[in-house]
N, C-alpha and C positions, 0 to 999 in steps of 0.2 A: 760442512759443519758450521764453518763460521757463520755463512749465511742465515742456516736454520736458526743459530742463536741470535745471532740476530732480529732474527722474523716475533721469534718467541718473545724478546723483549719491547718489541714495538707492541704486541697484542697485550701484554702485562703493563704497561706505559696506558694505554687506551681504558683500561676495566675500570680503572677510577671514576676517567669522565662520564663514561658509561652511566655507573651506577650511581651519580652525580643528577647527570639528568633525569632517571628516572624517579630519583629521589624528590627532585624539583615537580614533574612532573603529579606524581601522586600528592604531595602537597598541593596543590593548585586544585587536583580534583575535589581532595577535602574542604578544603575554602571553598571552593563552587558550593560544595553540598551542605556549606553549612548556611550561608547566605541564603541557599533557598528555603531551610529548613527555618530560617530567622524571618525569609519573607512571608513565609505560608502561618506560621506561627501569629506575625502581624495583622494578615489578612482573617485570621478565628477572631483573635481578640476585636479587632474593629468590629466584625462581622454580630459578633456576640454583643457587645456594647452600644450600635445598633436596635440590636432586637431588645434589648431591658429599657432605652429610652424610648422606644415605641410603645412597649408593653406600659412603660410609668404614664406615656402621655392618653393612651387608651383610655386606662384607670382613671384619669383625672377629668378627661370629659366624662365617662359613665357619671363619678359621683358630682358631676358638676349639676347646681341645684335648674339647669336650661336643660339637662339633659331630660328627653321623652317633651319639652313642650311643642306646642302645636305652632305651624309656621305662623308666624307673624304677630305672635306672644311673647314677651320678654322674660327675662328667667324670674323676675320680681315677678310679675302677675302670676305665672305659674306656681312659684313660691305662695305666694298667696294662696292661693284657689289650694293646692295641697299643703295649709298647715290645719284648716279642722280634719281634716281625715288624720295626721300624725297625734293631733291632742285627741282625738278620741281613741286612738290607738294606744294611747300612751294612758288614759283611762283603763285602760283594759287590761292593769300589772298586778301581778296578786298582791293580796294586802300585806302588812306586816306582823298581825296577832292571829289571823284564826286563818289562814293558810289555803283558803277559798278562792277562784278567779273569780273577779269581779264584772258583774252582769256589764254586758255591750254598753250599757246608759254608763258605766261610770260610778256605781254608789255603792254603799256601805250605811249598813246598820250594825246600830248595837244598843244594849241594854246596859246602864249603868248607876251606880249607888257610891256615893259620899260618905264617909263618917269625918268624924269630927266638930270644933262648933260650926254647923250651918244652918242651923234654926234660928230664927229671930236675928238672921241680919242680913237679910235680905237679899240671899243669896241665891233664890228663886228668878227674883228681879232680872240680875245680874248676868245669871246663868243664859233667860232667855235675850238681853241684849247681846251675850255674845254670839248666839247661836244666831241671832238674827244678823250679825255683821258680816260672819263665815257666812251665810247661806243655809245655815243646819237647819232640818226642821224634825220636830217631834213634840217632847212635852218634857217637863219636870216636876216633882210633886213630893211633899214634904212627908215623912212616915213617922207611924207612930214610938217609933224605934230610936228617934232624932236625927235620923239621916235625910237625904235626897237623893233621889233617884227618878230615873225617867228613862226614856229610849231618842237617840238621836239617828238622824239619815242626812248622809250629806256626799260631797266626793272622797275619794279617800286621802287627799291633801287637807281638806276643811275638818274632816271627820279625827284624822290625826292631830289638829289643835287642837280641835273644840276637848279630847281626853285629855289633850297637857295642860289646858286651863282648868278642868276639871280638877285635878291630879296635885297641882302647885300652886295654882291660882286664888280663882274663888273671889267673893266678894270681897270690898275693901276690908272686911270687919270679920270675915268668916277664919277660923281656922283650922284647915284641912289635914286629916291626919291619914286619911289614904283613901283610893279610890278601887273600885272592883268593874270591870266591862268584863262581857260574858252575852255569850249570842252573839259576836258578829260574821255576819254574812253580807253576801253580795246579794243587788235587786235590780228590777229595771226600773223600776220608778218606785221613789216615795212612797210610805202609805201616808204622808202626812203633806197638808197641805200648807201648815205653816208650821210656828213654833210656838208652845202653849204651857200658859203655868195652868196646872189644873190642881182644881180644889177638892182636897181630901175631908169629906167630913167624917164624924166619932158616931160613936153608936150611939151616944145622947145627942148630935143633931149640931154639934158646936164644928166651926171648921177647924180644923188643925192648923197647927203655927204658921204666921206669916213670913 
């Protein structure tokens, strides 16, 4: 009997150690598994980080302005050779009043009339220098109503001053109390070959105010 207790208390003495190291044990496999779970984690992130600065450096040659040139052309000459096809492309944006696409050439007509004083001050003159320095071409002409009116065609960059001059402008001497456009559309070319003050005569034969 004394033995058995004995025996009994040596295996009660040992359970500690026992469940000591298995304790130690399963710790250690946790830490294994989380290291590796830490390493595989690291290896996405790189992997992914990777793939976004390939994808940014892609992107940055496609829109780089050499990209599509032909060998042994520099991205300049290329640049060059494709900026009139971007400016007539860039011709090609609807206008800003009558809501029209603007024909392949780039142009813009309209019809328009002045009121306020613009009789006898030479604001016909004036009208055609500007229209001549934008490029605009058409005509202006003086009515018997005291106004001026005519039709301009031009780009729709030129065509949008030449109405603000219209509109605020005017001759040195003229004063403009509003303007009316009406008809504008797109064309592919001018019907006008230049820019023209035309002379209106009366039904008795006199020309109307200068």
């Amino acid at each position: 009997a004394h033995g058995q207790c004995a025996m009994g208390g040596a295996d009660r003495g040992q359970t500690p150690r026992a469940a000591g190291v298995k304790r130690s044990k399963s710790r250690s496999r946790h830490r294994a598994q989380a290291a590796a779970a830490a390493e595989t984690g690291w290896r996405r992130g790189a992997a992914a980080l990777a793939a976004l600065l390939l994808t940014a450096l892609v992107l940055a040659v496609l829109r780089s302005p050499s990209a599509g040139a032909e060998p042994g052309h520099s991205a300049a000459s290329f640049s060059l050779r494709a900026a009139p096809a971007a400016g007539a492309a860039g011709q090609a944006l609807m206008d800003d009043g009558a809501g029209e696409l603007v024909a392949s050439a780039g142009l813009l007509c309209c019809e328009y009339e002045v009121w306020g004083k613009v009789q006898h001050v030479y604001m016909r003159k004036y009208t055609k220098q500007k229209a001549d320095q934008l490029g605009v071409t058409g005509y202006v002409l003086n009515t018997e109503a005291k106004t001026v009116r005519g039709e301009a065609c031009g780009t729709p960059a030129a065509l949008a001053t030449f109405k603000g001059w219209l509109e605020t402008t005017g001759a040195p001497k003229a004063r403009i109390e509003r303007a009316q456009f009406r008809n504008e559309r797109g064309v592919p070319r001018s019907p006008f070959s230049a820019f023209e003050v035309r002379k209106v005569k009366l039904a008795n034969g006199k020309q109307w105010a200068d």
